[in-house]
ZADOSE-367739 format. One record per residue (C-alpha): x, y, z; residue number from 1; residue in one letter. Coordinates in steps of 0.001 Angstrom, whole numbers, plus 500000, padded with zeros to 6 digits. Each point is the difference from the previous one (the first is absolute). Last residue first. Layout:
% ZADOSE-367739
+--------+--------+--------+-----+---+
:     xx :     yy :     zz :   k : r :
+--------+--------+--------+-----+---+
:      X :      Y :      Z : NUM : a :
...
+--------+--------+--------+-----+---+
This chain:
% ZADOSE-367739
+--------+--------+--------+-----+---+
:     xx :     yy :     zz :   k : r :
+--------+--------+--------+-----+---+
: 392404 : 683973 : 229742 : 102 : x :
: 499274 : 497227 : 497736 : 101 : x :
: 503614 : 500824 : 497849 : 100 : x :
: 502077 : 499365 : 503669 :  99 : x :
: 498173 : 496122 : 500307 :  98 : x :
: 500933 : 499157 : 496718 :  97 : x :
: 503328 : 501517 : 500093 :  96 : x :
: 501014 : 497895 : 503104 :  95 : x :
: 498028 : 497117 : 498813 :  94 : x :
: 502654 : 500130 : 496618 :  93 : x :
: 502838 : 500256 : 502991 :  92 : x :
: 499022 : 497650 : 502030 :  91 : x :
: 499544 : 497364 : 496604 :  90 : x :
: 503683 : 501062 : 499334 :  89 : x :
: 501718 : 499393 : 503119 :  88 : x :
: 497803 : 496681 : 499968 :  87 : x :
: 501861 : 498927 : 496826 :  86 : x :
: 503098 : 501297 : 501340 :  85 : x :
: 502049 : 496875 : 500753 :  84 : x :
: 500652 : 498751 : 503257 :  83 : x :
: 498617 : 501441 : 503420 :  82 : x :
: 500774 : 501783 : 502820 :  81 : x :
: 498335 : 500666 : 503471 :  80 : x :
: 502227 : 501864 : 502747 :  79 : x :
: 498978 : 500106 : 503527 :  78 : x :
: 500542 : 502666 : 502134 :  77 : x :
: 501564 : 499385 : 503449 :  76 : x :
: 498302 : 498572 : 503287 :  75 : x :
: 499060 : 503951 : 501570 :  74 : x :
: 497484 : 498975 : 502490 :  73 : x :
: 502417 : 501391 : 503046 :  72 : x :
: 500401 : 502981 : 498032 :  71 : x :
: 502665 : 502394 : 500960 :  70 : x :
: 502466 : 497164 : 500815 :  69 : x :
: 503437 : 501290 : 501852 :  68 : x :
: 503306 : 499801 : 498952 :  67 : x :
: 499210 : 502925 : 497084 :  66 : x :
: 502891 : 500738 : 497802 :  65 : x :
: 498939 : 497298 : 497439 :  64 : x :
: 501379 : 497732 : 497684 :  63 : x :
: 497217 : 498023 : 497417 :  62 : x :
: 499910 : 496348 : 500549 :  61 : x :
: 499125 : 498442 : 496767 :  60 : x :
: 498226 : 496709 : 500235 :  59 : x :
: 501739 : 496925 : 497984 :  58 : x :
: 497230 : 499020 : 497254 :  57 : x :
: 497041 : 499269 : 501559 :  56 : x :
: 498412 : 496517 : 498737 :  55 : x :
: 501774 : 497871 : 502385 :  54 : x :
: 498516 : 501194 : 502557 :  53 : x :
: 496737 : 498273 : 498780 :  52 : x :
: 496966 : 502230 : 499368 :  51 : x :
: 496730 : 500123 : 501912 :  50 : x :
: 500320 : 503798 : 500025 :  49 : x :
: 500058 : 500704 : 503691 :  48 : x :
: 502079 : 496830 : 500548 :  47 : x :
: 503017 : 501451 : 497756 :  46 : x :
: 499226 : 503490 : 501148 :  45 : x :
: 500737 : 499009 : 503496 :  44 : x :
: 502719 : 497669 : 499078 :  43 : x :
: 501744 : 502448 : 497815 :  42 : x :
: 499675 : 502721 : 502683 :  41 : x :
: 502067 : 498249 : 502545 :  40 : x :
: 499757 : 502252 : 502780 :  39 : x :
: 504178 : 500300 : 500548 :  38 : x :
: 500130 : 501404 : 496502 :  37 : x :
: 497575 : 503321 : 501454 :  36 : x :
: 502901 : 501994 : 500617 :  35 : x :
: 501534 : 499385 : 496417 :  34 : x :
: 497280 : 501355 : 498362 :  33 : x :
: 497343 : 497788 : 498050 :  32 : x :
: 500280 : 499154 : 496115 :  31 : x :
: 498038 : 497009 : 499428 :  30 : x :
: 499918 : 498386 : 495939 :  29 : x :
: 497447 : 497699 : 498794 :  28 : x :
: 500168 : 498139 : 496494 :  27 : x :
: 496613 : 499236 : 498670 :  26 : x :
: 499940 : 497389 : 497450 :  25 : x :
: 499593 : 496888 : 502893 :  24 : x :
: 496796 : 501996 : 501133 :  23 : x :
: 498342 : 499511 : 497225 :  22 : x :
: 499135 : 502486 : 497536 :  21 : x :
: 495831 : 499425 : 498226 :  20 : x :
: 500294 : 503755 : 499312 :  19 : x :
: 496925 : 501235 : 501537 :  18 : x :
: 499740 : 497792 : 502901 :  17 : x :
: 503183 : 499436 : 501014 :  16 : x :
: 501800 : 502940 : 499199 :  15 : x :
: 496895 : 501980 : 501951 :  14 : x :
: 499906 : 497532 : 502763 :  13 : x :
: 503893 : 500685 : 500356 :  12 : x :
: 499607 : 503764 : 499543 :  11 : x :
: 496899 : 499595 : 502877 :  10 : x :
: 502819 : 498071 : 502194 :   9 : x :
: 502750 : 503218 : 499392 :   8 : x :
: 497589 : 502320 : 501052 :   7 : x :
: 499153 : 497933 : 503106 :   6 : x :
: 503716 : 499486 : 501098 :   5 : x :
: 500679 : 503907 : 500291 :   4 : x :
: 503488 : 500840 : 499129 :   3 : x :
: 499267 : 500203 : 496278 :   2 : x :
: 501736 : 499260 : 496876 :   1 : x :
+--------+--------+--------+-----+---+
C-alpha cells in the first residue's frame, strides 16, 4: 500500500516480471479521505495504473475532521492484493536471504 503512484507501478513491474502475475490476479483497493471523494481518486489511480475501474474493489473513504485538503497531490493510497500465498512465501525466503548476506 502506498500513496505514491510510482511505488505502487515498480510493485506492479516487480509482480509482473518476477512472478509471471497478471494484472487480472491483482485485486486493487483505494482508501482516500472523505474530503478528497469529490476528486475522483479511483479514476486517477485507475488511469495512472493502466487498470480498468472495474478492477478496484469499492474505495474506502476514511472520515475526517479536516474540511480542507492539506495536500493538493494527495489522490489516496492504493492497495495491491493478491491470491494465495505462494508469493507471500517466496518474499519471505528472499527476505531471509537478503537479511543472512548482511
Amino acid at each position: 500500500m502506498n500513496s505514491d503512484p510510482n511505488i505502487i507501478k515498480i510493485i506492479l513491474e516487480w509482480l509482473y516480471t518476477m512472478f509471471g502475475i497478471a494484472k487480472s490476479e491483482i485485486v486493487f483497493r483505494l482508501y482516500a479521505h472523505k474530503v478528497y471523494s469529490d476528486e475522483f481518486p479511483d479514476k486517477y489511480w485507475s488511469e495512472c495504473l493502466g487498470i480498468s475501474i472495474s478492477q478496484l474493489r469499492p474505495t474506502i473513504y476514511k472520515p475526517t475532521v479536516h474540511s480542507l485538503k492539506k495536500n493538493l497531490n494527495y489522490k489516496g493510497c492504493m492497495r495491491v492484493e493478491l491470491r494465495g500465498s505462494d508469493v507471500y512465501w517466496k518474499v519471505m525466503k528472499w527476505r531471509d536471504m537478503l537479511y543472512k548476506s548482511f
